[in-house]
C-alpha positions in Angstrom: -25.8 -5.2 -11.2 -26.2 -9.0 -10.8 -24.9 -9.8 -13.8 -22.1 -7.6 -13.9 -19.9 -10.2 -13.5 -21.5 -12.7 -16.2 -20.6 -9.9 -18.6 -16.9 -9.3 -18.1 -14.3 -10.4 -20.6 -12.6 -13.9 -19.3 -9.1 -14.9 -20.6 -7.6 -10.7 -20.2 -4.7 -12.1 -17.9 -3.6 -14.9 -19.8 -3.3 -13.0 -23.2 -1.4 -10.4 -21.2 0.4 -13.7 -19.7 1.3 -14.6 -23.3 3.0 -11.0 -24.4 5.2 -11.0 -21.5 6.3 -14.3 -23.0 7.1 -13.3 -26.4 8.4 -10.3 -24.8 11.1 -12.7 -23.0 11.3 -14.5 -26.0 12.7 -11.5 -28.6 14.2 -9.4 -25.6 18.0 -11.6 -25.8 18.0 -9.8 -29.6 17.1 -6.4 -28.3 19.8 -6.3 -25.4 22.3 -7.2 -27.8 22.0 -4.4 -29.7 21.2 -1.7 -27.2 21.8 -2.7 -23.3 19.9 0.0 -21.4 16.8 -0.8 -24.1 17.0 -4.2 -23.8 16.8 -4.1 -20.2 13.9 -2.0 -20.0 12.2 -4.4 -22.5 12.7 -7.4 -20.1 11.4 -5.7 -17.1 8.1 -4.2 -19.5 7.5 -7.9 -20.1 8.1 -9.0 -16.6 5.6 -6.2 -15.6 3.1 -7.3 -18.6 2.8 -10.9 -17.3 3.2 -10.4 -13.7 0.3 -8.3 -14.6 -1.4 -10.9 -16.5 -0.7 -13.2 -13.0 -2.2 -11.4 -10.5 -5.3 -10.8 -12.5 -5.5 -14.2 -13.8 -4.9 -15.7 -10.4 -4.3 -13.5 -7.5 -7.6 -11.5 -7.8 -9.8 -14.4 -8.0 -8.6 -15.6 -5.1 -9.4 -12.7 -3.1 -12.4 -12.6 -4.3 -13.8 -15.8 -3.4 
């Protein structure tokens, strides 16, 4: 479809870039309590925003 495109969602990546962030943010109070949780909360946010990265970023570049 031409306007396929037009019609998508914009800003996806950079919400998913801001929960990664608060995910850093409260992770510290998490791994004090429970270490092998609060490690697997830090990498789940490093995952969300690198997430929120590529699509934000990476992809449009490849696109173009």
């Amino acid at each position: 479809m031409a306007h396929s495109e037009h019609n998508r969602p914009k800003g996806t990546g950079m919400v998913m870039i801001a929960i990664g962030i608060l995910i850093f943010v409260f992770a510290p109070d998490y791994f004090k309590h429970d270490l092998a949780g609060g490690m697997a909360i830090i990498i789940f946010g490093f995952a969300i925003g690198g997430l929120g990265f590529y699509i934000s970023f990476v992809r449009k570049k490849d696109k173009k």
